[in-house]
C-alpha positions as CSV (number, residue, x, y, z in Angstrom):
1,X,0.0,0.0,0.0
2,X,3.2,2.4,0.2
3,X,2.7,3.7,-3.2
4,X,-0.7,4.2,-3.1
5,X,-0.6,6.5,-0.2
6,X,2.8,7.9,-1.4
7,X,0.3,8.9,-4.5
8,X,-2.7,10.2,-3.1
9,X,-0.4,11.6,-0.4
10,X,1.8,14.0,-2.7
11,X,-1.1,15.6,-4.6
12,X,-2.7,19.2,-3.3
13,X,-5.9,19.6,-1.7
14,X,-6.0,22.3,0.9
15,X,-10.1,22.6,2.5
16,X,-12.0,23.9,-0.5
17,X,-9.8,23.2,-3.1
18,X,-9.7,19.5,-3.4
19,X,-10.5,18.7,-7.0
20,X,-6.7,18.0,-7.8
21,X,-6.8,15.5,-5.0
22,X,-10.9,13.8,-5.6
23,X,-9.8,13.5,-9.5
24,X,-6.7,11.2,-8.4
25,X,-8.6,9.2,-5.9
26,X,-11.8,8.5,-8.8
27,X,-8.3,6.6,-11.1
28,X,-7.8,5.0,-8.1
29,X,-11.4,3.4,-7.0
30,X,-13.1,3.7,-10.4
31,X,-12.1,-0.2,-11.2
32,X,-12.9,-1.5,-8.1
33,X,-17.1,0.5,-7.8
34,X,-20.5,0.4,-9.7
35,X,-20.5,4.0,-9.7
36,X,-18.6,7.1,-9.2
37,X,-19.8,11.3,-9.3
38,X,-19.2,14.6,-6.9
39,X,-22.1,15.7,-5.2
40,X,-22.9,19.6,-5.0
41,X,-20.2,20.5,-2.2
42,X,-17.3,18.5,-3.8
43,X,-17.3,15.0,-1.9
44,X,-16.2,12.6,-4.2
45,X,-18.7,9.1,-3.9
46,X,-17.9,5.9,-5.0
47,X,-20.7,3.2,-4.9
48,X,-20.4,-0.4,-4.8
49,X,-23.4,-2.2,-5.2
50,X,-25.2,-5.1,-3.3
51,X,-28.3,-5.8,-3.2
52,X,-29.8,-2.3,-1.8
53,X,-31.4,-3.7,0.8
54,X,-29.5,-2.0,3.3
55,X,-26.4,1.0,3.1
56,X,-23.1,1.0,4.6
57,X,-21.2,4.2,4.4
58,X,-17.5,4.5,4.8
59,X,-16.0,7.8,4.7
60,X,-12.6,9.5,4.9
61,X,-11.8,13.5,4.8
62,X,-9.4,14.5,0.8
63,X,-8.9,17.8,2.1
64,X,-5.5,18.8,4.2
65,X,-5.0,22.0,6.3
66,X,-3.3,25.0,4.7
67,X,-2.9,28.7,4.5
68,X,-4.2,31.3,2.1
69,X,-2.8,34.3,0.6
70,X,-4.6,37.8,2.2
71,X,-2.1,40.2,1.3
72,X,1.2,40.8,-0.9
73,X,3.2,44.0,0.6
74,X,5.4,46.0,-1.6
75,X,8.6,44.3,-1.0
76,X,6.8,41.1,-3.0
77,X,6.5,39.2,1.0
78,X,2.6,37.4,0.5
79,X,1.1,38.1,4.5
80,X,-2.1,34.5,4.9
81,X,-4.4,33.1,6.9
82,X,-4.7,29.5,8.1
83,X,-7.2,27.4,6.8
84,X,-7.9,24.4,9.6
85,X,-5.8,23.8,12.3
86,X,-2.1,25.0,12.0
87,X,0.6,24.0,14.7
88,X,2.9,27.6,13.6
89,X,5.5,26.2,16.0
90,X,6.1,23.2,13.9
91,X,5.0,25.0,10.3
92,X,7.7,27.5,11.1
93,X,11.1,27.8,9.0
94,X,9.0,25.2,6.0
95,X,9.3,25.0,2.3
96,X,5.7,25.3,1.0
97,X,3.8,24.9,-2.0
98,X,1.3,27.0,-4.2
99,X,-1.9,24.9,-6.0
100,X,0.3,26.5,-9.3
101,X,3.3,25.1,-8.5
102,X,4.8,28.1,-6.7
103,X,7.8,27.4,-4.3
104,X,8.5,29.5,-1.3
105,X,9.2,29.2,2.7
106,X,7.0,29.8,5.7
107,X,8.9,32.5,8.0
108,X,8.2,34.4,10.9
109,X,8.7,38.5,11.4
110,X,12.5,38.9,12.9
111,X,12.6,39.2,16.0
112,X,9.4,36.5,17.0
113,X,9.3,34.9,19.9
114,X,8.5,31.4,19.8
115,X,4.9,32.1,22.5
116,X,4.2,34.8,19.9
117,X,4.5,32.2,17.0
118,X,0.8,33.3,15.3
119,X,-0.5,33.7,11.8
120,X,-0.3,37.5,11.7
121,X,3.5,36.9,12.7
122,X,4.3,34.7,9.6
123,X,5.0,35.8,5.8
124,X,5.8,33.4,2.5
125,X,9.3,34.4,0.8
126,X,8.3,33.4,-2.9
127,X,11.9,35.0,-3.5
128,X,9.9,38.3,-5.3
129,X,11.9,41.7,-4.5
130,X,8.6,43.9,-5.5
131,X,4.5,43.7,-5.1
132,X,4.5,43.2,-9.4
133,X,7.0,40.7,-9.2
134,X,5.0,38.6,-6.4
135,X,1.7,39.3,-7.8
136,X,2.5,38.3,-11.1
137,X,3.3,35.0,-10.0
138,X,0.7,34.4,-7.2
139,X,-2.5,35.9,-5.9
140,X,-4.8,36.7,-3.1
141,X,-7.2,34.4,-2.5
142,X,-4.4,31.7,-3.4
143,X,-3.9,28.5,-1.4
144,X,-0.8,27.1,-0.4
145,X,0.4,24.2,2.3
146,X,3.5,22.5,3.6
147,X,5.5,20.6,0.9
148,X,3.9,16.7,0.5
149,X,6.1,14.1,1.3
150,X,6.1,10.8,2.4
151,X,9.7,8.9,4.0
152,X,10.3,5.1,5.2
153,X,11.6,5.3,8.5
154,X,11.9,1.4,9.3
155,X,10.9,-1.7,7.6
156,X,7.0,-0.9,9.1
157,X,7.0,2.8,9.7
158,X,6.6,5.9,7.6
159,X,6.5,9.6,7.9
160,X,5.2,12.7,5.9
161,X,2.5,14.9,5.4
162,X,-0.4,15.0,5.0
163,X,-1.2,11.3,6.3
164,X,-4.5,13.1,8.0
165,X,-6.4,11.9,5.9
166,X,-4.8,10.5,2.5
167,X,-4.4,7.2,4.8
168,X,-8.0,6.8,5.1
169,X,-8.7,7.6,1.4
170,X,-5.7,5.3,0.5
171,X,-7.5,2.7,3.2
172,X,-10.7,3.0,1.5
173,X,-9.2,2.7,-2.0
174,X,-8.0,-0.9,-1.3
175,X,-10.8,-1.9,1.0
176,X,-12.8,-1.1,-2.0
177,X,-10.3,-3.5,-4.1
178,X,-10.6,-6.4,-1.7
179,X,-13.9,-6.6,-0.9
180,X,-15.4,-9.6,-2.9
181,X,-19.0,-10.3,-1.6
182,X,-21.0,-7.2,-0.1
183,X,-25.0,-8.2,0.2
184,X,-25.4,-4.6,1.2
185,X,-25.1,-1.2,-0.8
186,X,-21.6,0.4,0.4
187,X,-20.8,3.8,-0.5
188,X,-17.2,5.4,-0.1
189,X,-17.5,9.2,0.6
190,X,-14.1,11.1,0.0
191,X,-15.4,14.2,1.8
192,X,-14.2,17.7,1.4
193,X,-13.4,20.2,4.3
194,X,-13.4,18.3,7.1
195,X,-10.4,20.2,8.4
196,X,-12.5,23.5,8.7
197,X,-15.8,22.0,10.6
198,X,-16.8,18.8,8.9
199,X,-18.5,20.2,6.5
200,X,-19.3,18.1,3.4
201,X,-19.9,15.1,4.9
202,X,-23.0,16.1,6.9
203,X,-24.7,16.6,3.4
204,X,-23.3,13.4,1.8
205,X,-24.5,11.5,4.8
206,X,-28.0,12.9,4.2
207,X,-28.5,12.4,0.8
208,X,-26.9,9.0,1.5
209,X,-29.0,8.0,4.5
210,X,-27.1,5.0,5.4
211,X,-27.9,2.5,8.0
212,X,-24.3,2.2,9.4
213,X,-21.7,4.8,8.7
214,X,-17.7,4.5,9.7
215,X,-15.1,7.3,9.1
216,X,-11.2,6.5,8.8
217,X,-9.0,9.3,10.2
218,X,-5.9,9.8,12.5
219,X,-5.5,9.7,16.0
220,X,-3.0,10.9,18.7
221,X,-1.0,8.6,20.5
222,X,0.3,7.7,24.0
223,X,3.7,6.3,23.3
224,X,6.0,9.4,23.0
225,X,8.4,10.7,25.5
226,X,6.3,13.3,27.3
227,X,2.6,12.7,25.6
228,X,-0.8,13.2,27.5
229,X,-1.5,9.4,28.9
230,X,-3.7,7.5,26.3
231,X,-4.1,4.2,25.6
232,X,-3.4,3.8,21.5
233,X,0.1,3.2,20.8
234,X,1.8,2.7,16.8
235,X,1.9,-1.0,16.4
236,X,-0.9,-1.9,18.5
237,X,-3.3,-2.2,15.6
238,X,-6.7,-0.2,14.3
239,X,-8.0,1.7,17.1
240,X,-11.2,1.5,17.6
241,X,-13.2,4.5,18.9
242,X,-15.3,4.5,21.1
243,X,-15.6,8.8,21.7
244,X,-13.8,12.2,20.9
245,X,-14.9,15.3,21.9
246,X,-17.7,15.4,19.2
247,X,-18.9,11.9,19.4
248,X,-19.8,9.2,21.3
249,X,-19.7,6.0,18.9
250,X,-22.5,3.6,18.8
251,X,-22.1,1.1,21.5
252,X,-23.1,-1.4,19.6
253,X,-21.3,-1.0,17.0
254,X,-18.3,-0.5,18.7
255,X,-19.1,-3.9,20.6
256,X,-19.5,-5.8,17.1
257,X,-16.3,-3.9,15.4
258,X,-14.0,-5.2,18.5
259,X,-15.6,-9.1,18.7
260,X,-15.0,-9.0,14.9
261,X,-11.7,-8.4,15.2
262,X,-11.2,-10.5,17.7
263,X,-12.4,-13.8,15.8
264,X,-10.4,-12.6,12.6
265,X,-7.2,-11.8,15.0
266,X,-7.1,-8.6,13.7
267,X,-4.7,-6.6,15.9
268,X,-6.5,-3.6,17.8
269,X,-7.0,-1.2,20.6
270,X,-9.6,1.2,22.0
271,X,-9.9,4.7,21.2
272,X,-10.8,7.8,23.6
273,X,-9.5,10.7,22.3
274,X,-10.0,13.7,25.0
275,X,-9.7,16.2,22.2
276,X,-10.3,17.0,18.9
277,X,-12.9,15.2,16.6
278,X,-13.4,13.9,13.1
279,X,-16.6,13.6,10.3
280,X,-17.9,10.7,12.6
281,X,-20.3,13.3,14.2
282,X,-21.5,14.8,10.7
283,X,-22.4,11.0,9.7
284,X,-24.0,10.4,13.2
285,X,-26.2,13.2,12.8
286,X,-26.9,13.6,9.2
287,X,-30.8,13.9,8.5
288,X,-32.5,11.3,10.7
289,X,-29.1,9.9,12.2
290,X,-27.6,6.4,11.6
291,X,-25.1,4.5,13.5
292,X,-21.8,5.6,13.6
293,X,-18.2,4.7,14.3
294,X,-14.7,5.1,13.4
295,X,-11.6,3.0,12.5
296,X,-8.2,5.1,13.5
297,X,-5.3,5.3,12.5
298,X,-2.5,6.1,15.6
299,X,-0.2,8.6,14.6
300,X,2.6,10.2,16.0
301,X,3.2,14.1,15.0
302,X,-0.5,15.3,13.7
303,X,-0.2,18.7,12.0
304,X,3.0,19.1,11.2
305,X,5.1,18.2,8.4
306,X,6.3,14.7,9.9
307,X,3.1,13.1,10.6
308,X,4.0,9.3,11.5
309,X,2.4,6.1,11.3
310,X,3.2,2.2,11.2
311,X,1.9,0.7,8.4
312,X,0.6,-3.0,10.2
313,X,-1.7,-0.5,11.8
314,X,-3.1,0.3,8.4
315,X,-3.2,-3.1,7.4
316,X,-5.2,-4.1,10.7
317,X,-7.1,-1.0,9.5
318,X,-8.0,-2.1,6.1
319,X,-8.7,-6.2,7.1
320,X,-11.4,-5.2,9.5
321,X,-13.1,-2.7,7.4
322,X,-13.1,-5.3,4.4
323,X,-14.1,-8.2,6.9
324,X,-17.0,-5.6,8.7
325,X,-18.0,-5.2,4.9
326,X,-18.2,-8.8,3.8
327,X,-20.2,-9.3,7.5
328,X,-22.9,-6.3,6.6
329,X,-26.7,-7.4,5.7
């Protein structure tokens, strides 16, 4: 699975702008679905048929967190805006890249302290001397993010950015390849700006109306020097959650998810992440509401440019999704 997350990894799609990225992922699922089109906000949906009698929807965010350009000052220096939620700590001192193709690096004002490390403290060097020169090559209202990237740092583990969330489109991608007999209807929504409020895929999820509903995302870890305690480590498999700050999963199916795993001896934890949260509460509460979960990836690093993961957790990831799949009716 490296090079299919190393593809859908090093392709643009900053919250808003993810047609690059949804056009990539629709080469990669096409062969594999009944179906594929964009709904009205941008959410890419693949469909794999069954017998329709009842829908499972699986559903991972295409969008990445980014910046935007607000202002180019007369020495040809482009002044942003975040778009989702930027660590400027770790984003400091980066090479970035424009949706064009533009090149430049993410600095702060001389002189910056690093508890004074904010967006109204950083400007892009593009390496423009005037406002023409600048402006001629990028504008406002442009996006921009961190340079992609993905690295092998072991035999099992990788690093780059952004892994939130190409690995669950990349996981969704091959569970869509593997699964061989699905009774039920499942639907693979690639949703767009998750990063900036879970936006599209409260709307998929109600045009959808599915009867289950599982997002794939990221999640935090315990296992670094100096980390909040929690109880999801790299290497210990799919974590299964069971809440975040914006949901509290469906007991039952967290229940059925964990003694699946079990009897397929798939390697996994439990998942309670005291922060944050992910499009699992925009499926839960789509129209009349369905029953929701969500299959995590641990991951070291979130937000920043070194985002790091062990890839038998994916694996897990993907073999229970398939084998939950292959199990609906």
């Amino acid at each position: 699975m490296y090079s299919l997350i190393k593809n859908i990894v090093c392709c643009s799609g900053v919250s808003g702008r993810e047609k690059k990225v949804s056009a990539l992922i629709k080469n990669e699922i096409a062969p594999f679905v009944d179906e594929c089109y964009t709904d009205t906000l941008g959410n890419l949906i693949a469909v794999k048929r069954g017998s329709g009698a009842k829908k499972l929807l699986f559903c991972a965010h295409s969008d990445e967190i980014g910046f935007i350009v607000t202002y180019i000052e007369e020495n040809g220096m482009l002044r942003l805006a975040p778009i989702g939620g930027i660590n400027f700590v770790a984003a400091a001192y980066s090479e970035v890249v424009f949706e064009n193709g533009t090149r430049g690096v993410l600095v702060p004002d001389s002189g910056t302290k690093a508890d004074a490390l904010t967006a109204d403290r950083f400007y892009v060097d593009i390496g423009a001397s005037t406002h023409g020169e600048a402006a001629r090559r990028v504008s406002v209202g442009d996006c921009f993010s961190l340079v992609h990237h993905t690295t092998k740092l072991s035999a099992n583990r990788i690093s780059g950015r952004p892994l939130d969330d190409r690995l669950g489109c990349a996981i969704m991608v091959e569970v869509a390849k593997r699964i061989k007999n699905n009774e039920s209807d499942i639907y693979f929504v690639f949703s767009v700006q998750e990063e900036v409020g879970c936006r599209g895929a409260k709307p998929a999820a109600f045009a959808i109306a599915p009867d289950v509903a599982i997002a794939f995302d990221v999640t935090g870890t315990g296992d670094t020097p100096g980390a909040k305690p929690m109880a999801v480590k790299l290497g210990g498999g799919v974590a299964i959650k069971v809440k975040d700050m914006s949901v509290i999963c469906d007991d039952d199916l967290v229940s059925e998810l964990h003694a699946l795993a079990r009897d397929k001896k798939i390697n996994h934890q439990s998942e309670i992440l005291t922060y944050g949260g992910t499009d699992t509460s925009s499926l839960q509460l789509a129209g009349a509401g369905c029953a929701a979960g969500a299959l995590s990836i641990p991951t070291r690093y979130i937000h920043s440019a070194v985002e790091t993961v062990d890839m038998r957790d994916v694996k897990a990831c993907v073999e229970l999704a398939v084998a939950y799949a292959e199990a609906f009716k």
